[in-house]
VMD Tcl script that draws the C-alpha trace (Angstrom):
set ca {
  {71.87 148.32 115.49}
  {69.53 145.13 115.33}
  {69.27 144.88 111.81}
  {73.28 145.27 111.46}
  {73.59 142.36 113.59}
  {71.05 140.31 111.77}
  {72.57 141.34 108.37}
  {75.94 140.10 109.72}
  {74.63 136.85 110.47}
  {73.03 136.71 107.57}
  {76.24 136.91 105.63}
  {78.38 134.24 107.85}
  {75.77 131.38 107.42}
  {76.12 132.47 103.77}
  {79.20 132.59 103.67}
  {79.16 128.87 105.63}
  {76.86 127.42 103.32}
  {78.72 128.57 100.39}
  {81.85 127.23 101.78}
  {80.17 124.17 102.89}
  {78.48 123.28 98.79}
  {82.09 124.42 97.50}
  {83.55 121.16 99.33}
  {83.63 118.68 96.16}
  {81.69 115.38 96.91}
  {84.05 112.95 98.05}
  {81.78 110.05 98.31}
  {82.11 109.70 102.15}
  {82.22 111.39 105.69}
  {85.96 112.64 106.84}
  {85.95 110.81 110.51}
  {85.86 112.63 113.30}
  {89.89 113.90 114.47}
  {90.92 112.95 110.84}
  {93.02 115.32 108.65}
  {91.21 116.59 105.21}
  {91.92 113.75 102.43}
  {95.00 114.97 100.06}
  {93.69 113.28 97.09}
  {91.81 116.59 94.84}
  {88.52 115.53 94.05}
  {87.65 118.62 92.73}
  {88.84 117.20 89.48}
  {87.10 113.97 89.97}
  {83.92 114.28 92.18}
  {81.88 111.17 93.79}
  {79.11 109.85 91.59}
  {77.78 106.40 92.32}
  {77.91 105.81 88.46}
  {81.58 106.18 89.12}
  {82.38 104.68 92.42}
  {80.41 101.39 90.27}
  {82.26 101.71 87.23}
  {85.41 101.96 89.38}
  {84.44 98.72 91.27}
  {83.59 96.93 88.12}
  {87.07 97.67 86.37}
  {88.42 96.58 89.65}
  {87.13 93.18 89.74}
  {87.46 92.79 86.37}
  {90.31 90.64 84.43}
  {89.77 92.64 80.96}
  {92.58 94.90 82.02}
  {95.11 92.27 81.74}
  {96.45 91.43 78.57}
  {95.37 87.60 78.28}
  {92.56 88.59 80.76}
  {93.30 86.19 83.36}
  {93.61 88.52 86.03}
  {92.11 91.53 87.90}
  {92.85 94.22 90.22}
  {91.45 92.44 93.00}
  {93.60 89.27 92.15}
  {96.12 90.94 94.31}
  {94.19 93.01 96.33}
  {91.02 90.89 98.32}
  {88.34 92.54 100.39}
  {88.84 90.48 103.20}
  {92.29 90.63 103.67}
  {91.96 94.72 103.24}
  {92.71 94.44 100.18}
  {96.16 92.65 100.38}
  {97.11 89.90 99.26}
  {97.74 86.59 101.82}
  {98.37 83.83 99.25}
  {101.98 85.28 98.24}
  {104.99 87.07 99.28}
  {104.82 88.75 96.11}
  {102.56 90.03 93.68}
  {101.73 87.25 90.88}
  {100.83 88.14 87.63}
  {99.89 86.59 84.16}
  {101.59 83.71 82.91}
  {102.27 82.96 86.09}
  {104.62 85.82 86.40}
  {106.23 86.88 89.78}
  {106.69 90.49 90.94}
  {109.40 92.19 93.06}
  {107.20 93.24 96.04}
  {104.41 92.36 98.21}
  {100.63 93.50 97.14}
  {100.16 96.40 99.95}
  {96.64 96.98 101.72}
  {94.34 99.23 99.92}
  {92.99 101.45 102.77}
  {92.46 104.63 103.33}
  {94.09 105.63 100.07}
  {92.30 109.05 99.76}
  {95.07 110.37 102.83}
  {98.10 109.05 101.01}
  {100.32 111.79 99.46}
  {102.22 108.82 97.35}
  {101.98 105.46 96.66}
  {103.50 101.89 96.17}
  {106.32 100.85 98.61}
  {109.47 102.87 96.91}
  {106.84 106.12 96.57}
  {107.30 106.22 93.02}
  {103.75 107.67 92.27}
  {102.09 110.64 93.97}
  {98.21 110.55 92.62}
  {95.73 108.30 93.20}
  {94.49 108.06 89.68}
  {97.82 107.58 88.22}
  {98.51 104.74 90.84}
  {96.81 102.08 89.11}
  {98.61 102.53 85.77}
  {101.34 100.85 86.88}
  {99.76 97.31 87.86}
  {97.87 97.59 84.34}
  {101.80 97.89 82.23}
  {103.85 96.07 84.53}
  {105.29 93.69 82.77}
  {105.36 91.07 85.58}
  {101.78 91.66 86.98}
  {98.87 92.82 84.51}
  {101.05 93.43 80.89}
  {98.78 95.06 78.92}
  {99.02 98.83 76.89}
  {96.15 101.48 78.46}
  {95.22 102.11 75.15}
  {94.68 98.70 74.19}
  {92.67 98.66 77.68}
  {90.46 101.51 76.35}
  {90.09 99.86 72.71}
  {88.84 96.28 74.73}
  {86.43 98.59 76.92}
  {85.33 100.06 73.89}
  {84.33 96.61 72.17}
  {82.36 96.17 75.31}
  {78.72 97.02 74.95}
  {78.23 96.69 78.74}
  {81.02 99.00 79.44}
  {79.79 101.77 76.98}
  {76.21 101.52 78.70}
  {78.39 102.00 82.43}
  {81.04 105.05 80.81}
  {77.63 106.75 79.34}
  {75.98 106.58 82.92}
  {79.42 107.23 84.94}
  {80.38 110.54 82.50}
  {77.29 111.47 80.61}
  {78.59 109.89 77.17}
  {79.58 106.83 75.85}
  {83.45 107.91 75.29}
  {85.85 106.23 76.66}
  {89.41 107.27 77.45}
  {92.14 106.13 79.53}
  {91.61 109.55 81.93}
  {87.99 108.04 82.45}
  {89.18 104.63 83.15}
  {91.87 105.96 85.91}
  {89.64 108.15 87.55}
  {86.99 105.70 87.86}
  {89.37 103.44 89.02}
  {90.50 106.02 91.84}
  {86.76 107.44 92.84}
  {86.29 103.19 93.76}
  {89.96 102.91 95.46}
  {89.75 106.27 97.42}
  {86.65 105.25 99.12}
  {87.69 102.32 100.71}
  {87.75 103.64 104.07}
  {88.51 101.75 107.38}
  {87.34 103.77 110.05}
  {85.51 101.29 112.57}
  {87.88 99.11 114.44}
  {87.30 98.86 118.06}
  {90.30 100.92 118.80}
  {87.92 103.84 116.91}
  {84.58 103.11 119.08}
  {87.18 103.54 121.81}
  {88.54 107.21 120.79}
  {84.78 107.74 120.37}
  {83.72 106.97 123.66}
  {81.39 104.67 122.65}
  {79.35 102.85 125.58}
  {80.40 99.53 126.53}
  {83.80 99.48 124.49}
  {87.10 99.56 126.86}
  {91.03 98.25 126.42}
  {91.65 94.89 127.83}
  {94.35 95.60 130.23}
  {96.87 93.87 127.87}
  {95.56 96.21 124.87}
  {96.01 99.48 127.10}
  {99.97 98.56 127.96}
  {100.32 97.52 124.29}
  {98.36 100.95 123.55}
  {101.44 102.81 126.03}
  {104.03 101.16 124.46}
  {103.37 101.90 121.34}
  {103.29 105.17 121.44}
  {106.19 105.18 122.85}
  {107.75 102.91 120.35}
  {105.81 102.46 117.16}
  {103.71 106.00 116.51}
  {106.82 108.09 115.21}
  {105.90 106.11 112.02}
  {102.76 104.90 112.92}
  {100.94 107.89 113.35}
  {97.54 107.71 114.75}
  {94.39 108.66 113.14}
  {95.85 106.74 109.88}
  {98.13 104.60 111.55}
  {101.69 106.02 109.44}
  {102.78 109.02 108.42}
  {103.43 107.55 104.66}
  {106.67 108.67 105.07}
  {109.85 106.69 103.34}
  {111.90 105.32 106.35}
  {114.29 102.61 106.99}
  {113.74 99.92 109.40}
  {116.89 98.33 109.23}
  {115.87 94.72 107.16}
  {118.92 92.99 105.71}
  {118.62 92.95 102.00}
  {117.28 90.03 100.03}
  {120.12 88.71 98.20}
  {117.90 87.40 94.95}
  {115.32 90.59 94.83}
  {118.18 93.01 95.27}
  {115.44 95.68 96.15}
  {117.12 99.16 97.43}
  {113.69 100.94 97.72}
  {113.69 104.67 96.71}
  {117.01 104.13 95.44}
  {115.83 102.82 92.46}
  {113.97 106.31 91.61}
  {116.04 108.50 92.76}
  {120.01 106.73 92.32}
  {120.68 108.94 95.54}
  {122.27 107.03 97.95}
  {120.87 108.35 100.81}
  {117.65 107.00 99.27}
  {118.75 103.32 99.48}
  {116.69 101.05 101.48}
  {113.99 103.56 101.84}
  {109.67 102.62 101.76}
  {107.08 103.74 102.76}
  {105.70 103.45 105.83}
  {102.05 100.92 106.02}
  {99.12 101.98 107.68}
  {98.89 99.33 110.88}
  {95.12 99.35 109.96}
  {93.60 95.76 109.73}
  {97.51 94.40 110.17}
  {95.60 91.41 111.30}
  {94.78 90.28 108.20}
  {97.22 92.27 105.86}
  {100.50 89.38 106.26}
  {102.83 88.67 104.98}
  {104.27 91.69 106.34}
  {107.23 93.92 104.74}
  {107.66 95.27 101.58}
  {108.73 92.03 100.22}
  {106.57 89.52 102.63}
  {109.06 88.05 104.35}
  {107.12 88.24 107.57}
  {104.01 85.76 107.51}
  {103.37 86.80 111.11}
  {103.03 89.83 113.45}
  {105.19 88.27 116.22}
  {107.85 88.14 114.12}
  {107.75 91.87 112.84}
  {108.02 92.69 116.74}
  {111.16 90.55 117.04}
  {112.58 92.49 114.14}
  {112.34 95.31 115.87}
  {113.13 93.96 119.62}
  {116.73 93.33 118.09}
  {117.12 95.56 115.70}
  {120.43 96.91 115.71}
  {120.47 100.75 116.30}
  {123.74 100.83 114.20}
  {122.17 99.78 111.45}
  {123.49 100.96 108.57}
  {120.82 103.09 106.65}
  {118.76 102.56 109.27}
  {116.38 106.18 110.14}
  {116.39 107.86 112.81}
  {113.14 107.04 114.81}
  {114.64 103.58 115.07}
  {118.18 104.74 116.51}
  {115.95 105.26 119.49}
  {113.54 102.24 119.93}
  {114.01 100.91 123.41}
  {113.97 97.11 124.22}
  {110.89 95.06 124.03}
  {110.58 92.34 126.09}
  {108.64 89.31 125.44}
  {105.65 90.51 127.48}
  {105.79 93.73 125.74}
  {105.52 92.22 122.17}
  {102.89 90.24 123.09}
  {100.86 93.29 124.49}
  {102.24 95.65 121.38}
  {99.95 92.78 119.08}
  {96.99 93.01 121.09}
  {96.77 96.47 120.73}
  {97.61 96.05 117.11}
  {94.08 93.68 116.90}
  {92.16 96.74 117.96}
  {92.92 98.45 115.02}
  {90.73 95.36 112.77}
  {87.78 96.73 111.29}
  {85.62 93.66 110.28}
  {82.59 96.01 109.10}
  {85.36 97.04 106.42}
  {86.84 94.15 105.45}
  {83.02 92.21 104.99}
  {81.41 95.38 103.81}
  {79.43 93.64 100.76}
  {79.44 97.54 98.74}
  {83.10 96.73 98.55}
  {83.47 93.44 96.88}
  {82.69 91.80 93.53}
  {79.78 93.35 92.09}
  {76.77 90.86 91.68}
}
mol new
graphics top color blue
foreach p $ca { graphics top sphere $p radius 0.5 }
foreach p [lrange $ca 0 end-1] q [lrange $ca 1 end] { graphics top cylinder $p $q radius 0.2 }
display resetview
């Protein structure tokens, strides 16, 4: 009877361990509460070789076609990787794009990306920066043939993938293994849900933290902050942009004036605010939605049924907003330029 016992344990910690070195290597720890990332890096595992390679095509303006700009010309560490400078994304030539640069966090949980959902992988995500013709302009294989001229880059590809070739499936997933790793998982509001010692609400943060829920986290779901969902929230069009959201994928018109919904993470210092920055402060994103109109035309359904905010109750919404800044994410040196 003993050794039946032991030889079942036996086989469940095998069984555990087996299940346990199955897990690809993502590159970092899943939080505590969080949901298992969506992004499959079973095709692309964590390497540091990688995760450096990725950072170093990040940061680096040989991807655009006069190589004047880079990735992170849009997208700055401290700013969560948003952009603060512009409404819109700028580009080459002095080119200016159609929407705001989102925030770069926590990319590894989204199932699609840029604001009208248009993509749904990681790796394929920052194609689209790289041809646009308004932001980056260049051809991916031209990319790979301007890599290739690059002694330094065939040293980084051999170290990264084991060889020297490289290809514009390299280049992406390098790209993604850096971008899916930027993780934001240490704001105060975190040490907080942790029970850390010696971290508490303000009493103004703990009403804001009541009202939102009550208000804000049908979209804004916590751990991430948003359900990445495509949802209208009722902004009047901009007459010159003429931007109708998912619309412009789909030509359903139930899909007009549908984006996706931003992680609140580090909203501090992710303005302007909106998919085309039209917000350059939080207060005025809660006045949006204090008088939004619940006739709306478009507008979704989770904001048919936002109650009024009060003065006193926007104010107390943003300080519970500032708990969710994570300051050893945005100054984390491992995630800026590469010295």
């Amino acid at each position: 009877m003993k050794s039946s016992i032991f030889l079942f344990l036996f086989l469940f910690i095998a069984v555990l361990v087996s299940f346990k070195s199955s897990k690809p290597n993502m590159g970092f720890e899943i939080p505590k509460g969080w949901p298992d990332p969506l992004y499959y890096f079973k095709g692309n595992e964590f390497t540091e070789d990688k995760f450096q390679l990725g950072r170093k095509l990040f940061y680096d303006p040989i991807l655009s076609r006069d190589s004047s700009i880079s990735c992170s010309s849009c997208h700055v560490s401290f700013s969560a990787f948003a952009h603060t400078d512009h409404a819109l994304s700028h580009g080459i030539d002095g080119r200016v794009g159609r929407r705001n640069a989102p925030a770069l966090i926590n990319m590894a949980w989204n199932p699609y990306f840029h604001w009208d959902g248009s993509l749904g992988n990681i790796e394929r995500q920052s194609m689209e920066p790289i041809r646009n013709h308004n932001e980056m302009d260049f051809n991916l294989d031209s990319a790979v043939s301007r890599l290739l001229r690059n002694k330094f880059y065939n040293g980084l590809f051999e170290k990264a993938w084991g060889d020297s070739e490289i290809t514009v499936r390299r280049m992406l997933q390098s790209l993604a293994i850096f971008t899916s790793n930027l993780v934001s998982s240490n704001s105060k509001y975190d040490k907080i849900m942790r029970k850390e010692r010696g971290v508490a609400f303000t009493n103004q943060e703990k009403n804001g933290y009541i009202l939102f829920k009550k208000n804000c986290a049908s979209c804004h779901k916590e751990p991430l902050f948003s359900t990445y969902k495509l949802k209208s929230n009722g902004l009047p069009i901009d007459l010159e942009l003429k931007d109708y959201g998912h619309y412009t994928i789909s030509e359903y018109y139930k899909d007009s004036f549908l984006f996706k919904v931003p992680t609140l993470r580090n909203i501090e210092f992710t303005f302007p605010y909106m998919h085309d920055g039209r917000f350059k402060k939080l207060k005025d994103v809660l006045k949006h939605y204090a008088e939004l109109n619940p006739k709306t035309p478009y507008l979704s359904k989770e904001l048919r049924k936002i109650k009024p905010l009060s003065s006193n109750d926007q104010k107390d919404i943003i300080a519970f907003l500032l708990t969710l800044t994570d300051k050893e994410f945005l100054y984390n040196p491992r995630y800026q330029f590469p010295r």
